[in-house]
C-alpha positions in Angstrom: 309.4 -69.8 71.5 306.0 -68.8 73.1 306.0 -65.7 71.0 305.9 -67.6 67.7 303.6 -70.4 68.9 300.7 -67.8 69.8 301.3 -66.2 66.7 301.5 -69.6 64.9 298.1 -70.4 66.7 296.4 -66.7 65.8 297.5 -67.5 61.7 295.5 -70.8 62.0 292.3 -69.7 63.9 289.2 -68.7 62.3 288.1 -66.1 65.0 289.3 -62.9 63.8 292.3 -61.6 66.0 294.0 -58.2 65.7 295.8 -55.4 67.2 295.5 -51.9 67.1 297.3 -49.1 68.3 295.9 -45.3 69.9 296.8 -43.6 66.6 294.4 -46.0 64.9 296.2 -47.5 62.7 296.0 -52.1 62.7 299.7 -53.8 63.7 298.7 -57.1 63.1 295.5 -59.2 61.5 295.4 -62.7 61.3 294.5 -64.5 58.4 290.6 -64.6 59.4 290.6 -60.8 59.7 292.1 -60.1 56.8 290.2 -62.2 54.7 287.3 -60.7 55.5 288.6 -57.1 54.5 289.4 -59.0 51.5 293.2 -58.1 51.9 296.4 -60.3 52.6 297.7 -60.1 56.4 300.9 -58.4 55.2 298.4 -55.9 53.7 296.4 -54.7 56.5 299.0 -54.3 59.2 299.8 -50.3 59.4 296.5 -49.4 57.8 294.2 -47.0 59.2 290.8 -47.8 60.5 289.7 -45.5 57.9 291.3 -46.7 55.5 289.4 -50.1 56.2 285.9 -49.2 56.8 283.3 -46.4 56.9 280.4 -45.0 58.2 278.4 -46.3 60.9 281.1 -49.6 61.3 283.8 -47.0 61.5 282.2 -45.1 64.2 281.5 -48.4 66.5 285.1 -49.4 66.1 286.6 -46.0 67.2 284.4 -45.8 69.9 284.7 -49.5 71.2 288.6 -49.0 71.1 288.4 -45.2 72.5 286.8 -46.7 75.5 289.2 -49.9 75.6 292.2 -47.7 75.5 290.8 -44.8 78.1 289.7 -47.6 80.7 292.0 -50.2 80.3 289.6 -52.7 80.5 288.6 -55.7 79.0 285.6 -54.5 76.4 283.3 -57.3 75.3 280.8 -56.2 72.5 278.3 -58.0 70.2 277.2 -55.6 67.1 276.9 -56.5 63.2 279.2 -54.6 61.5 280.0 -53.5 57.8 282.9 -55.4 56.0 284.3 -55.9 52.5 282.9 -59.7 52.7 279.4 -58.1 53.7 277.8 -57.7 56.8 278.7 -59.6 59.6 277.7 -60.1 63.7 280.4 -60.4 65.9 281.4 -61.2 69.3 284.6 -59.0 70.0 286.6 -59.0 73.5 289.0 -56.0 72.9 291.8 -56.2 75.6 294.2 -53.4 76.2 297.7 -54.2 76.1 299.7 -52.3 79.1 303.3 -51.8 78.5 305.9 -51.8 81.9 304.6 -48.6 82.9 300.7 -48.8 83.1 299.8 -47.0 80.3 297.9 -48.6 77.1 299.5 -48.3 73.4 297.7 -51.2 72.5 294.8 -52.9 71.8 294.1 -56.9 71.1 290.6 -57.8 69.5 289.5 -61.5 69.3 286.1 -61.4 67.4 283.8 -64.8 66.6 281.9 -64.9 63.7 277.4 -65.5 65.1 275.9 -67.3 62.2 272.6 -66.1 61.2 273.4 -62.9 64.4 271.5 -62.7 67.0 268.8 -64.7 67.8 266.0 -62.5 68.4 265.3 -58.5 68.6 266.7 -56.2 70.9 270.3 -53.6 71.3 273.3 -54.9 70.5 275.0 -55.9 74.0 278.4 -53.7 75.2 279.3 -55.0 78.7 283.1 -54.3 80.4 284.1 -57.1 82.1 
């Protein structure tokens, strides 16, 4: 019952939340998320990153989930980044999933949507919390 009332909860929220496993391919996107790569959920899940986006957007999101699954921490990163829908800033916590074992397979992303991005000049922030 807990399984299907988170994922009953992830459909109706308007953050963006997805998983993601090391051979970069998405296993799940919420409605949110896939609205914004202009895709049905049923669509994205088993796509590649590449298959999704490109260039410098790409790049971030390999590296940001590189990191997420060679630490196995908790990543938090604000950066705008390239979508379908347009350009967009966002605030993503990426938190690696660990099976019985230790290791990470798995990656979940929760990313909030900044109106009007940053307020101000200055790097993008990438903390580990």
């Amino acid at each position: 019952r807990t399984g299907r009332t988170s994922r009953s909860r992830a459909k109706s929220a308007r953050d963006f939340i997805f998983t993601g496993g090391r051979e970069g391919r998405v296993t799940y996107a919420n409605p949110a998320t896939a609205a914004a790569l202009k895709l049905r959920p049923e669509d994205v899940s088993g796509l590649p990153l590449d298959g999704l986006f490109k260039g410098a957007t790409l790049r971030q999101m390999k590296a940001s989930l590189g990191e997420a699954f060679r630490t196995g921490e908790v990543l938090v990163r604000v950066e705008e980044l390239e979508f379908p829908v347009g350009m967009l800033w966002l605030d993503t916590q990426l938190i690696p999933i660990r099976e019985a074992d230790g290791t990470v397979n798995s990656v979940l992303g929760v990313s909030r949507r900044i109106p009007g991005g940053l307020a101000g000049p200055g790097p993008d922030r990438k903390t580990r919390e």
